[in-house]
ZAMARGU-4260 file (C-alpha; in steps of 0.2 Angstrom, whole numbers, plus 5000, padded with zeros to 4 digits):
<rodrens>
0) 6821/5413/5960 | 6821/5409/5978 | 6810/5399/5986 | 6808/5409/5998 | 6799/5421/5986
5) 6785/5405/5985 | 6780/5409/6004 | 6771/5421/6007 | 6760/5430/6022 | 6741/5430/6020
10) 6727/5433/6031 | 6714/5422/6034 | 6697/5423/6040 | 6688/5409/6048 | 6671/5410/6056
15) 6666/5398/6071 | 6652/5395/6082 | 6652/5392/6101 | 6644/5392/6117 | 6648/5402/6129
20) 6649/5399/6147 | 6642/5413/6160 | 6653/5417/6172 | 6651/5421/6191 | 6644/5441/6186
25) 6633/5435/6173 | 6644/5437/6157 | 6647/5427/6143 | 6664/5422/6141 | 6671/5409/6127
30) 6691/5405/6128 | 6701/5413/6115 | 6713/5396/6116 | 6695/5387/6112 | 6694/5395/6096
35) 6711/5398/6093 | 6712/5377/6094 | 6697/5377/6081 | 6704/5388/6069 | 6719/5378/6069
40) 6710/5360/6065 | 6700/5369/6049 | 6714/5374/6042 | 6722/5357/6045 | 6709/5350/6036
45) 6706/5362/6021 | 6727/5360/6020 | 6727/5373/6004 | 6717/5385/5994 | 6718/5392/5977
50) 6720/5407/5981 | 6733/5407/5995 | 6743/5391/5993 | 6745/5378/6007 | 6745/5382/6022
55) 6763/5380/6032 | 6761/5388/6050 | 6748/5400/6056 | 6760/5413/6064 | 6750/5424/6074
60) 6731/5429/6079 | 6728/5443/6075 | 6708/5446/6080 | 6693/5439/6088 | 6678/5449/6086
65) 6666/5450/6097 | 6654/5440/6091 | 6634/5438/6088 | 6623/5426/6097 | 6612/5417/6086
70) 6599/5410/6097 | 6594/5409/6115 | 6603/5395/6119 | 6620/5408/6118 | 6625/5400/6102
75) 6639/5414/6097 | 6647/5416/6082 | 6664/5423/6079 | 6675/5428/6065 | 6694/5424/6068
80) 6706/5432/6062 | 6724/5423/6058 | 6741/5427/6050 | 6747/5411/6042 | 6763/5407/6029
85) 6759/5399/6015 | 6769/5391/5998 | 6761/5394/5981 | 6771/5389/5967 | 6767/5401/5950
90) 6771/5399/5932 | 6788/5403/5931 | 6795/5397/5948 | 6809/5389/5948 | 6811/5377/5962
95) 6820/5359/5967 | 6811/5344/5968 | 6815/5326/5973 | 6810/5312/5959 | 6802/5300/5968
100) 6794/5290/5951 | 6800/5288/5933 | 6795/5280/5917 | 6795/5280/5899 | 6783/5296/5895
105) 6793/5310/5910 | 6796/5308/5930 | 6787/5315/5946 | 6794/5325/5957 | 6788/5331/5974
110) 6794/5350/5978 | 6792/5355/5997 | 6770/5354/6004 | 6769/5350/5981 | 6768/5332/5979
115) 6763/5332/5961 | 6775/5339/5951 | 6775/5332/5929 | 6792/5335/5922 | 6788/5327/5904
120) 6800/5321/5894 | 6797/5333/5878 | 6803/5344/5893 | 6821/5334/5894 | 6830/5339/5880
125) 6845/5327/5877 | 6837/5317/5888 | 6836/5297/5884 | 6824/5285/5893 | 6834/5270/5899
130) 6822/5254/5907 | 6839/5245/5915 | 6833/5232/5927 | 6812/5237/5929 | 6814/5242/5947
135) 6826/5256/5943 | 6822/5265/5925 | 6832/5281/5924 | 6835/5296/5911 | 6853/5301/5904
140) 6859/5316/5894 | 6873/5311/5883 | 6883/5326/5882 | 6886/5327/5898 | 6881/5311/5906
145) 6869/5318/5918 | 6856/5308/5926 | 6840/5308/5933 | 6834/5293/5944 | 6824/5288/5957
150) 6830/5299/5973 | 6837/5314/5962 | 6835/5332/5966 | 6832/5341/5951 | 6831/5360/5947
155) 6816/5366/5938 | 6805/5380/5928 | 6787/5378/5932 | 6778/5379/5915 | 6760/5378/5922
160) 6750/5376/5941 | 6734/5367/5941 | 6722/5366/5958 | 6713/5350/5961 | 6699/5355/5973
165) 6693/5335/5971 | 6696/5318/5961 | 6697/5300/5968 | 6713/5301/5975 | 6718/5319/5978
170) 6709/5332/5989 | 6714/5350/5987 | 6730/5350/5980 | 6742/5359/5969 | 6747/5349/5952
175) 6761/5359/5940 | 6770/5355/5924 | 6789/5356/5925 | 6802/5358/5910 | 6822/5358/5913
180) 6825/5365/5894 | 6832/5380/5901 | 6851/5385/5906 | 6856/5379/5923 | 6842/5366/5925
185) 6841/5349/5927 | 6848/5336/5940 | 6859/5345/5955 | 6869/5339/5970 | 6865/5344/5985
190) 6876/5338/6001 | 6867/5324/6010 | 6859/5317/5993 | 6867/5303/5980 | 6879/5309/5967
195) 6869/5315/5951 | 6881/5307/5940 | 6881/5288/5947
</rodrens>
């Protein structure tokens, strides 16, 4: 699979409230950019959601409504409407990720707006866990000498997607399970990036 075929186009609805200002005939008038702007910063701070993915670029506006004030003082709400691209890995997927930690029990790997990708390494098959020096621990499959470090692109099946709405350390953010026991997974070369097999 392509990961193109992980974006996709959703809609997304997001209600604000603003005051309008009265113009020189007596209408209330709120700027579109305003809310457009305000739209934009939410979902820069909700970054993702279960449902849709995270959030890549909002690519059009598609409505404002018209509004309802809520009180005298011309407090208006409004209900903006958005088409946005969004990346939402499923069980399944496969997809390339950079390693970017490695010990005894698997390596992490970080796959596009994904930072937490587990490839375990009951997942490796063939796989050997060497320490060498402790700053730079590495995994080689003996038939073929191919070997994943710290830096490696590797090519992967995702095996399960977990959201994290909240922990300590993470705030709304896709976690998945990663396995290489397939055909035609496991470490690639792609130009620009270190050789697999140094």
């Amino acid at each position: 699979m392509k990961i193109a075929e992980m974006i996709y186009e959703v809609e997304l609805h997001r209600t604000l409230i603003a005051r309008p200002v009265r113009s020189s005939d007596g209408k209330l008038l709120v700027s579109g950019r305003y809310l457009l702007t305000q739209v934009l910063e939410i979902l820069s701070q909700e970054k993702a959601s279960n449902e849709h993915g995270v959030f890549l670029a909002v690519n059009s506006l598609k409505n404002i409504d018209k509004g309802q004030v809520l009180d005298e003082s011309g407090c208006t709400s409004f209900t903006v409407t958005v088409q946005c691209r969004s990346f939402k890995p499923e069980v399944g997927d496969v997809l390339q990720g950079f390693v970017h930690y490695i010990f005894q029990e698997g390596v992490f790997l970080q796959t596009g707006p994904v930072r937490y990708g587990f490839l375990p390494f009951m997942k490796m098959p063939g796989y050997l866990y060497f320490p060498a020096a402790e700053q730079d621990p590495f995994f080689l499959q003996g038939e073929t000498n191919k070997k994943i470090k710290m830096g490696s692109v590797v090519q992967f099946v995702v095996l399960g997607v977990s959201w994290i709405e909240e922990t300590a350390h993470v705030v709304r953010e896709f976690a998945l399970v990663a396995g290489i026991d397939r055909e035609g997974l496991g470490p690639v070369y792609l130009p620009g990036t270190a050789e697999i097999n140094q």
